[in-house]
Every structure is written in structure tokens, then in C-alpha cells.
C-alpha positions in Angstrom: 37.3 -35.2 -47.4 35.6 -37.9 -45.0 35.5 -37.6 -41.5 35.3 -40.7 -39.0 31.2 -41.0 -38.7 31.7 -40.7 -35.1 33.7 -37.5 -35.3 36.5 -38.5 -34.1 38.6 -36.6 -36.3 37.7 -33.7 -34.9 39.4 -34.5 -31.6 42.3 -32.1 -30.5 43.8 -33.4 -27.1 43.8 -35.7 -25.8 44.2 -37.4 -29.1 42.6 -41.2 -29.2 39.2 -40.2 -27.3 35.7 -39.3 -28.9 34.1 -35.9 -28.8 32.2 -35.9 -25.9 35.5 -37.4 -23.6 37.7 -34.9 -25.1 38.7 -31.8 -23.8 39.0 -29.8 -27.0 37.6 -30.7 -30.6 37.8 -28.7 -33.6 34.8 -26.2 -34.7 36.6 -25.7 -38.1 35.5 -25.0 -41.6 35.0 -26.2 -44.0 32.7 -28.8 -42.7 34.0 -32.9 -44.2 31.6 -34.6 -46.4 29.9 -36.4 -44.2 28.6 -33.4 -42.0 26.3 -31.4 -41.4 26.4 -27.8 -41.1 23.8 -25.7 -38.5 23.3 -22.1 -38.4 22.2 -22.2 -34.6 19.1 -20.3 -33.4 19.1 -21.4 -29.8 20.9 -23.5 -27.3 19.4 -25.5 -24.4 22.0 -26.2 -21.7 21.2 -28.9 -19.5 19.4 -28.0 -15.9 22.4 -28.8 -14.0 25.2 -27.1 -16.4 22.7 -23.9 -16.7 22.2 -24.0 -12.8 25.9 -24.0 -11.5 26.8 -21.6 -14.1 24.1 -19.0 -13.0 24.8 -19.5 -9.2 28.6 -19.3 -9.9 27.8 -15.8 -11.6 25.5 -14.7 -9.5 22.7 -14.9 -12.0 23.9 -11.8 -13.9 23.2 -12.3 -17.7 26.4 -11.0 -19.2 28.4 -13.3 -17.2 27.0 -16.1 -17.5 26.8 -15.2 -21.3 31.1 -14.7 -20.6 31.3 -18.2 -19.2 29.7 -20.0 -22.1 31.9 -17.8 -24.6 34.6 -19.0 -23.0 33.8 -22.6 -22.4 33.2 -22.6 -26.4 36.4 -20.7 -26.7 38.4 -23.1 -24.9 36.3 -26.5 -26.0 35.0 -26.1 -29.0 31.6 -27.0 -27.9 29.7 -26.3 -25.1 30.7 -28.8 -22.2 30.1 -27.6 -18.3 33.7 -28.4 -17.7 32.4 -29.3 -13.8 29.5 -31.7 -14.2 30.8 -32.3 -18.5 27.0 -32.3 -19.6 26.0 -29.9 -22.8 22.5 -29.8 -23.9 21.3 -29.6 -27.4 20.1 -26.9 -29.8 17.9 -25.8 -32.6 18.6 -24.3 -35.9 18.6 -24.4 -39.7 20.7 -26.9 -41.6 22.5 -24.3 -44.1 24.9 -27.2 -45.6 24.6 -31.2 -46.0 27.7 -33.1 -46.6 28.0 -34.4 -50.6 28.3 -37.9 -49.0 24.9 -37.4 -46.9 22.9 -35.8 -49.4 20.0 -38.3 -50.1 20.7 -40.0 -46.9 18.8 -38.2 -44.8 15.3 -36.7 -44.5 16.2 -33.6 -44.6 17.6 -30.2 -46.8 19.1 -27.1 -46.7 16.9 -24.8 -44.8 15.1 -26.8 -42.6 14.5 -26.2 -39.3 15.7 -29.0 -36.9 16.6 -29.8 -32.8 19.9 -31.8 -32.4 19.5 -35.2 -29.8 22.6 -35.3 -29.4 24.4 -33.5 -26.6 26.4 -30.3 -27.1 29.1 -31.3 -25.1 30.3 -33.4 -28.4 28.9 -31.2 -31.1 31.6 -28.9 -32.0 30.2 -25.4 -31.8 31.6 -21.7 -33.1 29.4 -18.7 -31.4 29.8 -15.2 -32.6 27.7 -13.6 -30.5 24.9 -14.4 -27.7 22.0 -12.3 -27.9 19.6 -13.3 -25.2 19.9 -15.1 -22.3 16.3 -16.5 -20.5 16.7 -16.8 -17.1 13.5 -18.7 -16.6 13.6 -21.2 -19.6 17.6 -21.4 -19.6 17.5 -20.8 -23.4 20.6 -19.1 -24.8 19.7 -17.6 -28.1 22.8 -16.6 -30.2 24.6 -16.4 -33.6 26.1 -19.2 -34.3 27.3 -22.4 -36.0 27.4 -26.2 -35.0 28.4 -29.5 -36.4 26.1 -32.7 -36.9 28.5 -35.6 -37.2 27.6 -38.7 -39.4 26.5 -40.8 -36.3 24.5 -37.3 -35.1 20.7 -37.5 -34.8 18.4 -34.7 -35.0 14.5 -34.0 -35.4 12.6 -31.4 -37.6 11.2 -29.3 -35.6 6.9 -29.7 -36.3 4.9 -26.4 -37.4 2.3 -27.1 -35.1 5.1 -26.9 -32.0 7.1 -24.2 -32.3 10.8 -23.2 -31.9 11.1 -22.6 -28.2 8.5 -25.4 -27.1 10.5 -28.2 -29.6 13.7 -26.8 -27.7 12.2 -26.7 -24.1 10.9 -30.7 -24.5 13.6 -32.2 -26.9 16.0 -31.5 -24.1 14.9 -34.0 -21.9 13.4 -36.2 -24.6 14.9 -39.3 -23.6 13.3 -39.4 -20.3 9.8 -40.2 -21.0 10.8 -42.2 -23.3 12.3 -44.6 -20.8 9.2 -44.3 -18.7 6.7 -45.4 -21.9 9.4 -48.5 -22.0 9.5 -49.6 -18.2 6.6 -48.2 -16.8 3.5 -50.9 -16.9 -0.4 -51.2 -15.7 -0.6 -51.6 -12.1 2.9 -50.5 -11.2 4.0 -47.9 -8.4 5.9 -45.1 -10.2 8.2 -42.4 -8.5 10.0 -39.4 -10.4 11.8 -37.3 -8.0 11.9 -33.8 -9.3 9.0 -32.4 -11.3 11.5 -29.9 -13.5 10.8 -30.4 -17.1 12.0 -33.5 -17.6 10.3 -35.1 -14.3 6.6 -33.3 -15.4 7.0 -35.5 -19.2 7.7 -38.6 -17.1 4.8 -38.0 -14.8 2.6 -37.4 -17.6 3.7 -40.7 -19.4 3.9 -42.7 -16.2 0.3 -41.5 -15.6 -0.8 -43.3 -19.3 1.2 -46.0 -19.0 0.0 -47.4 -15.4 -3.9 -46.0 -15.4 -6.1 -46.8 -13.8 -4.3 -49.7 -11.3 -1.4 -48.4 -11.1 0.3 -45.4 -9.2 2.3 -42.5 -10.1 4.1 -40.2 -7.1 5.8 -37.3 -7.5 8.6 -36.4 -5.0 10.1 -32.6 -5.6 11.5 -30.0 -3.2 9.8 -26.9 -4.7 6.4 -26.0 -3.1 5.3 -24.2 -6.4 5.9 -27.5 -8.5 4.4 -29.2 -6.2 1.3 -27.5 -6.8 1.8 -27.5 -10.3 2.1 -31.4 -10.5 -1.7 -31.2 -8.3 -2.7 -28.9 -10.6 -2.3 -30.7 -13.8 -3.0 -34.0 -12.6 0.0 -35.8 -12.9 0.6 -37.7 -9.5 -1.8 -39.6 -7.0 0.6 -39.2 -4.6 2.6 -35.8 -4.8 5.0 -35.0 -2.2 7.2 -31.8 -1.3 10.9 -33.8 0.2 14.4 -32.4 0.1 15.8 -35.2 -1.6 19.6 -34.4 -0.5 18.0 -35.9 3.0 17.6 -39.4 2.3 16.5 -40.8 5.4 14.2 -38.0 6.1 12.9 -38.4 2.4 12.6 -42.6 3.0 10.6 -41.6 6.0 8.1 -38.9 4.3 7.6 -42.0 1.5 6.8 -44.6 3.8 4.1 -42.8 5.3 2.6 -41.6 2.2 2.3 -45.2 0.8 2.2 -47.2 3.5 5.4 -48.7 2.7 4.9 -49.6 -1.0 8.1 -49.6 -2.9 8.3 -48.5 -6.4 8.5 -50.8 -9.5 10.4 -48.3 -11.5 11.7 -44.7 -10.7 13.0 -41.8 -12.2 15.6 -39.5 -11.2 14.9 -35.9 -12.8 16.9 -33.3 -10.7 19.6 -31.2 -11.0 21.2 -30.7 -7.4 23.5 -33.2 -6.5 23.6 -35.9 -3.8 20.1 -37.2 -4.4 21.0 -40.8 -5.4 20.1 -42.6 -2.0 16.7 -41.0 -1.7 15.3 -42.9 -5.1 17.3 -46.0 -4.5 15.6 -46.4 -0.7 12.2 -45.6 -2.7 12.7 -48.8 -5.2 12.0 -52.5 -4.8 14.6 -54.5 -4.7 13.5 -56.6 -8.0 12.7 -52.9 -9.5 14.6 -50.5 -11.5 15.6 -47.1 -11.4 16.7 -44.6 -14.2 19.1 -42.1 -13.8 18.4 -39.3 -16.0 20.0 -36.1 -13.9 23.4 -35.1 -15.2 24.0 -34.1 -11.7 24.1 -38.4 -10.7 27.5 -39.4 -8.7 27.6 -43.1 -10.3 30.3 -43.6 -7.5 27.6 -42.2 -5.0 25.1 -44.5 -6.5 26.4 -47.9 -7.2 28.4 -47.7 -3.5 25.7 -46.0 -1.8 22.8 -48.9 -3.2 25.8 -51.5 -1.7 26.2 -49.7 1.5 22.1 -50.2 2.0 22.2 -53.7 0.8 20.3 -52.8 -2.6 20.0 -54.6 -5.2 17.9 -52.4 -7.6 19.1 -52.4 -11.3 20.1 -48.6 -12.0 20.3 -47.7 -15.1 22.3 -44.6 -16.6 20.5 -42.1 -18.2 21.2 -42.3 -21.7 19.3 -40.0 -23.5 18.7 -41.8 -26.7 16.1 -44.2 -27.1 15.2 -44.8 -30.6 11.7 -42.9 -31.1 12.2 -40.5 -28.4 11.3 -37.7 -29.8 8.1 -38.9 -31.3 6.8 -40.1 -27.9 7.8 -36.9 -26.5 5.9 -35.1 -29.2 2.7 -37.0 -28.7 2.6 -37.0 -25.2 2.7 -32.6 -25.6 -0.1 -32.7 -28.4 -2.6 -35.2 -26.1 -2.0 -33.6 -23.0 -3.8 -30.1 -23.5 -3.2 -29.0 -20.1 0.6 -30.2 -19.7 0.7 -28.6 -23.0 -0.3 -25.4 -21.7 1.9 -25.2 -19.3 4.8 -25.5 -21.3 4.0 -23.3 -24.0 3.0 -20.3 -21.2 7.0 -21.1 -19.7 8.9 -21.6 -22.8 6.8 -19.9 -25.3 5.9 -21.5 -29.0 
């Protein structure tokens, strides 16, 4: 039997919506004919779903391991039912669809990451084994669902398992910086987490040697990491939930050059208003943190008399995971890094 290529007949309640809106979707098998079937290895929850479950359970690995069975258990997939962002995973395709076989690059038993987000890929686990605190990697036995309209990437020998599932998480991000970011422009990412180090690194080739790259993050340690590796002329240690202070800090640092393009990379709410104030009016800005208020945003750049385009942070670009790739295997040193915090 066929599904709808967008999965939408996988929807339980409420009835009419697509995966990702719904509440609950079905994790059943047998899988339709145009699926695909994943025996899971690993799951990568997003930064801000991870982070409010471990501070709502205290950062004790069994519960937390008890919250995401459950949210599974009630869902079908892995949605943070407070901030409704997933994550993505990595495993082995164990069964292609009859009506996808020869349609995609791929077979049985290859190793692949999903980039699509967990919070619409319906999702059975049967147990969690290991729980990293540090990486936020939730390794378990499990199975998923690739839907028709799914994308995915094989994950490359000379990468790894853990380091393809650290970076394909926040693929999309310097993606969008490789696209926007040109010589001579002024680039901010605020938050130097994973996703904000990739943007930093790709901001730094895409505006050398005119341009500008400055990092804005709240941890002293990634602060000094950002020095460390090179990845900012301008790095500076704000508390981004204090906008004006933030503005302030920015202003003095530059000299009162706005940016031509930012990036939003944390994962603690109410940052919006510190990377709008930090963006030209005729700039842009991308929101790629799951923890963005677009209420918070769109009013907030209206209250200040903004007019900054803002753009949501879709995590698909096409390529994405390519760029991210490269940028890992030319930058020895940013490369290093990760594969000492996530492992290969």
C-alpha cells in the first residue's frame, strides 16, 4: 500500500494536519511502499529540546531517558512537546519501500543521518542504552520512518558515526551563511554552540580577508574556544537575554558597525532583540535556534522600528550537508575539536 509522500497518512489526531503539526502519528508496521525503514543507532535531539529536558530532570540520566520514552510513547516520534523541535538521527536502512527501490541512492544496510527533523519522523524505541550528557546523543534500540518527501545523507567512512550526527544536526545553518554571507561584510553569530562554531567557520571563508566575522556567546569557555580556533575577529562574552546591555557591549566593540547578516545559534530563550539591534536595517538575520519567539521577534523588531528581513530557520537548504561536510574536512583544527567532543 501507498502512503501520501508527505506522510500524512500517518497522522492520528488531529486528523487533517502533517506530521510535524500533529500531536500523535503512527509508528506502525509494516512500513507502506513508499518508506523507508531505519534501524536507529543514535538520536540527536536538538540543543533546546535536550536542554529543558535535562534541567527539568535535574540532569539525572534515567529520567531524562523516562521523558523521551514517554514523549515517543505518547507521540510517536520524538517532539519536545514545550518548544515542539525533534532533532534527527543516524542508522542503518534495514528496508526500502518496493515503490522506492531504484529511486534512491541508497540500499539495505547502509549507514545514513536523517535531515529531517524527528519531531515528524514516526519513531518506535525499545530501549535507550546510553545517554551523553556532554554531546546530547541518545544512543538506543530502535526503529524510525523515512517518508517519501524524507531526506537523508550516507554517512562518509572518513567521518564517522558520532561526528556525522554531532554536525548534521545543525547542518542547515552554515549552509545559510555560505548563501548570505559575502566578501567585505560584517557577520555576527550569537552563540558559539555547535551550530554557531560551523557558521563562524563558514562566515570566516566566505567574507576573508575584508570582511568581519564576530562572535557574541555567553560562555567564557566558548569564548575562548572561538579565540582559540580562529574563528572570530571580534569575539565577545554578552548575556544575550540583556539586550540593551548586549547592544551596548556591540557598539563599543565595533565602533558602531551594524551587521550585514546574522545568525541566531542559541538555545535559551528571549534572545531575539539582541541580534535584531546588532543588524542593519537593509541587512538580514537568520533564525536558526528552536528556542526563537517569532511573536517576540517580528513585534519586538516593530517595537524598535526595525526593518531587518528575519528569516526563519529552516533547516533545509539543498546541499547542506555537503557544505557542512567540507567545511569539517578543510578546517583541521575546527575539525579537531569536534571529533575530541563528539567522538568519530
Amino acid at each position: 500500500m501507498r502512503g501520501d509522500r508527505y506522510g500524512g497518512h500517518r497522522v492520528i489526531a488531529p486528523l487533517g494536519l502533517l506530521p510535524q503539526a500533529a500531536d500523535k502519528i503512527s509508528n506502525d508496521l509494516p512500513i507502506y511502499s513508499n518508506e523507508i525503514l531505519i534501524d536507529v543507532i543514535a538520536l540527536q535531539p536538538t540543543a533546546t529540546a535536550f536542554g529543558r529536558i535535562k534541567k527539568e530532570c535535574g540532569g539525572d540520566s534515567d529520567a531524562i531517558a523516562n521523558e523521551i520514552l514517554k514523549i515517543v510513547s505518547d507521540r510517536g516520534k520524538f517532539q519536545d512537546p514545550v518548544s515542539k523541535s525533534g532533532g534527527m538521527l543516524i542508522g542503518r536502512i534495514k528496508e526500502i519501500g518496493e515503490d522506492l527501490v531504484g529511486e534512491i541512492d541508497a540500499k539495505a544496510g547502509d549507514k545514513i543521518a536523517t535531515l529531517v527533523s524527528l519531531s515528524l519522523t514516526p519513531l518506535n524505541i525499545e530501549e535507550i542504552t546510553e545517554i551523553n550528557l556532554e554531546t546530547e546523543q541518545v544512543f538506543c534500540k530502535a526503529s524510525a520512518i523515512l517518508f517519501e518527501s524524507g531526506i537523508f545523507t550516507k554517512i562518509p567512512d572518513d567521518l564517522g558515526e558520532k561526528l556525522t550526527l554531532a554536525i548534521m544536526d545543525v547542518a542547515g545553518a552554515p549552509a545559510q551563511v555560505a548563501v548570505n554571507a559575502k566578501p567585505n561584510d560584517t557577520v555576527v553569530v550569537l552563540g558559539a554552540g555547535k551550530a554557531g562554531l560551523l557558521c563562524l567557520a563558514e562566515a570566516k571563508r566566505r567574507v576573508a580577508p575584508t570582511g568581519t566575522v564576530i562572535c557574541m556567546e555567553y560562555s567564557k569557555d566558548q569564548c575562548d574556544v572561538v579565540e582559540r580556533l580562529g574563528l572570530a575577529d571580534i569575539v565577545l562574552q554578552v548575556n544575550g537575554q540583556e539586550p540593551l546591555k548586549t547592544y551596548a557591549q556591540y557598539m563599543e566593540a565595533t565602533g558602531g558597525r551594524l551587521a550585514d547578516f546574522a545568525v541566531s545559534a542559541v538555545n535559551v530563550p528571549n534572545t531575539e532583540l539582541s541580534t535584531i539591534l546588532v543588524t542593519k536595517d537593509e541587512g538580514k538575520l537568520y533564525f536558526f535556534s528552536m528556542s526563537t519567539d517569532f511573536v517576540k521577534a517580528s513585534l519586538g523588531a516593530e517595537g524598535i522600528k526595525k526593518r531587518t528581513t528575519m528569516v526563519i530557520g529552516n533547516g533545509y537548504y539543498p546541499g547542506h550537508a555537503d557544505i557542512a561536510f567540507h567545511l569539517i574536512r578543510t578546517n583541521p583544527d575546527l575539525r579537531r575539536y569536534f571529533e575530541q567532543k563528539f567522538g568519530t
